[in-house]
Every structure is written in C-alpha cells, then in structure tokens.
N, C-alpha and C positions, 0 to 999 in steps of 0.2 A: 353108025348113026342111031341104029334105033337102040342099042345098048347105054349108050351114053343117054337117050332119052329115058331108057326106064331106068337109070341112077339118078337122073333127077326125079325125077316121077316118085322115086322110092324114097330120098331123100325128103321131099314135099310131104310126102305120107308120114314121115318117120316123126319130123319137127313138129307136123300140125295135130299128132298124139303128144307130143312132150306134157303137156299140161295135165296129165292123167298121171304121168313118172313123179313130177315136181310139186302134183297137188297136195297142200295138206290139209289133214282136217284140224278143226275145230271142235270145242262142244260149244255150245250155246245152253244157256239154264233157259226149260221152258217150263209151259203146262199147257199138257194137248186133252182137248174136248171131243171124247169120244162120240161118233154116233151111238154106239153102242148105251151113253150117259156116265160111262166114267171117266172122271180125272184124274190124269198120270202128271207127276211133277217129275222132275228129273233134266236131264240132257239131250239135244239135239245134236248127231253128227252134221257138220256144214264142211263143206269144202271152203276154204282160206286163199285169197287170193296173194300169189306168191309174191307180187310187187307190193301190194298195199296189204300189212297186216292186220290190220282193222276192219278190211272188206270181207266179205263171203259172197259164194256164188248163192242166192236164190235156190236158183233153177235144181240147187244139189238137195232142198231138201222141201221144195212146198209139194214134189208129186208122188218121194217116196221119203217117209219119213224115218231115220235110223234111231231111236228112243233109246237111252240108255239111263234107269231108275239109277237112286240113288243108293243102291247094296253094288251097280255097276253089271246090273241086267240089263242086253240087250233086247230090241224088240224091236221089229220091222212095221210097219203102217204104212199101206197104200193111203193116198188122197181120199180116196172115198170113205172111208174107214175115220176121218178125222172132220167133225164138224168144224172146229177151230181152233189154233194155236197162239199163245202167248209166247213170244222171247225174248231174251235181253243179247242185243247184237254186239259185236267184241265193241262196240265206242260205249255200252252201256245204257243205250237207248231200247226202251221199250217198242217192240212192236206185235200186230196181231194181223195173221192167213188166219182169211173163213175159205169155206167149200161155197161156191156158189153154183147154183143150176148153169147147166151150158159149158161149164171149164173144166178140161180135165185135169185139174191141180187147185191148192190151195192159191187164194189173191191176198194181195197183203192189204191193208184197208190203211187208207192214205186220211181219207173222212167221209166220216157217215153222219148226216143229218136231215135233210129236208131232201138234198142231193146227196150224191156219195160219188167218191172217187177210192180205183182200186186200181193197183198194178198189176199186172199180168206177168213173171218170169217163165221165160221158155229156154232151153236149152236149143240152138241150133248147130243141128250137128255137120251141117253143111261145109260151114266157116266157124265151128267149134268156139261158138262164143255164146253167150248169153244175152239174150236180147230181153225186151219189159215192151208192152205195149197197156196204155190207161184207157180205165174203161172206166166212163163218168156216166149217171144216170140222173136225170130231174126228178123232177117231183113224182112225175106219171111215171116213171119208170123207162121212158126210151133214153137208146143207149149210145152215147156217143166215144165211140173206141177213136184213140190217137194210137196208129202205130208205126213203124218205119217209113212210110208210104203215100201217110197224108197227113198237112199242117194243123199243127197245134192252135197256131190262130183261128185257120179256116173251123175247127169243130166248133173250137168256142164263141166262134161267133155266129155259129150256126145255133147252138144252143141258148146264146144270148138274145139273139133277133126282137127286135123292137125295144130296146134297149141299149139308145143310142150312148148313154155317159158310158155303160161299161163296155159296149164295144169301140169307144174313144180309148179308154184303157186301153183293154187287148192291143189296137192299132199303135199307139205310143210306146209301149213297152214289149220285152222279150218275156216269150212266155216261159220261165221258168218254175219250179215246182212252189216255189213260195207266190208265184203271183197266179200262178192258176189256183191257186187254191184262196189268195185273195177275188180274183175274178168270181170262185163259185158262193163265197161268203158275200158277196155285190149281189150277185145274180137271189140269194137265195132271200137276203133282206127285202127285196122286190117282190117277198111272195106272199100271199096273205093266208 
C-alpha cells in the first residue's frame, strides 16, 4: 500500500515538473531602463507557452530578467535593477513593466492616467501555474488590488461609490479587462 502510494506521489511530482522539460523559450525585442540610467535594447528571454505559441509566461521574465544585446550578449537583471521595460509580445503588441514600491517584480501597466491599472504576474509554485492579480489606484493614490480571492465588481464598486450610472454599469455587465478599463475611463471623466 504505501509503495503503490509513493508511485503515485512520485508520479504527481514528476507530471507537475513536466512544464520546465517542455518549456520553451522565446526572445521578445525589448528596451530595459536601467536604475542605474542606461538603455539597453536588445532581447528578453520569456518562457513560451507550449499549447498557445503566441503566449509567454509573465511570471518568467518581470522578476528575473535574461537580456540578451544585439552582438548576442547575455546578461542577467534582477527586478530591482530595472526601473522599466519595453516589449513587443510574440502577437506584436507593445507592452511596458515598471518597478513599483511595495512589489517584488516588475507590473506591467494596463493604464496610467488620473487612475492607473497594473497587473501583478506571480509564479505559484504550489500548483506550478501563473497567476496575475490587478492592482488599480485613484486619484489619491489608494489601492484597490483584485486577486483570486475577491470580486472584480465588488472593488469596482467599491472604488466607484457614489456614482450610481457606473456602478449600474459594473452591475449590468461582466467585468472584463476591456470593460474595466472602460469602467475607470467613466470613473476618471467624473473627476475634476
């Protein structure tokens, strides 16, 4: 009995690494902004997600960054090391990680204006997934984090409060990343 449990056990272990065997990488064209004050252009190593060739894991490259210049020079960067990044993701979309106080990894910035919204990628190695939790800020700066745990609506209408048409929104509609980001563009015209 218990042999037969630690072939499962071993088994369980063995599958829930596969994805480290299978993973491949990616470059991604960036340009990382040093604290230091220089810019490097060049390549990001990113893990590629095996099913969707188009995807990349986050999590694999906002906390340690693998740079590789354009002569095909490597170079490691921690998160703290890197105020902000520029990349072009394999669909050809622009995107930019800043460093923000309080994170230990680069956020990827969804929009910054009057409010800001950012995502948070974390690698959980629990259940060897990659998880994102948003972290939205008003005017004043307080901080309304959406993560596994607690509803999308519930924030937003918590940061909407007294502002009954766009918490009629929020309530009528599924909060998706294009209607939250309509929701903060409502929210932010409201502000003087």
């Amino acid at each position: 009995m218990i042999i037969k449990l630690f072939k499962v056990l071993l088994i369980i272990l063995i599958l829930s690494n596969t994805k480290h065997v299978f993973a491949q990488n990616a470059r991604l064209k960036a340009q990382i902004f040093l604290m230091a004050g220089d810019t490097l252009r060049g390549h990001i190593s990113a893990e590629r997600n095996i099913f969707y060739k188009t995807m990349t894991r986050e999590s694999s490259y906002n906390q340690r960054i693998r740079f590789i210049n354009n002569i095909n020079k490597k170079q490691k960067f921690k998160w703290e090391e890197v105020k902000s990044m520029e990349i072009i993701d394999l669909e050809g979309k622009p995107r930019v990680f800043v460093q923000m106080y309080g994170y230990p990894r680069l956020l990827e910035v969804v929009y910054e204006n009057k409010v800001a919204w950012y995502k948070n990628y974390y690698y959980d190695i629990v259940n060897s997934t990659q998880d994102v939790s948003y972290e939205i800020f008003d005017e004043k700066g307080t901080k309304y984090s959406i993560g596994l745990f607690n509803s999308k609506k519930n924030k937003l209408e918590a940061l909407c409060r007294g502002k009954d048409h766009i918490l009629a929104y929020i309530k009528d509609n599924q909060m998706t990343d294009e209607n939250i980001l309509k929701v903060l563009m409502m929210y932010e015209s409201g502000l003087k």
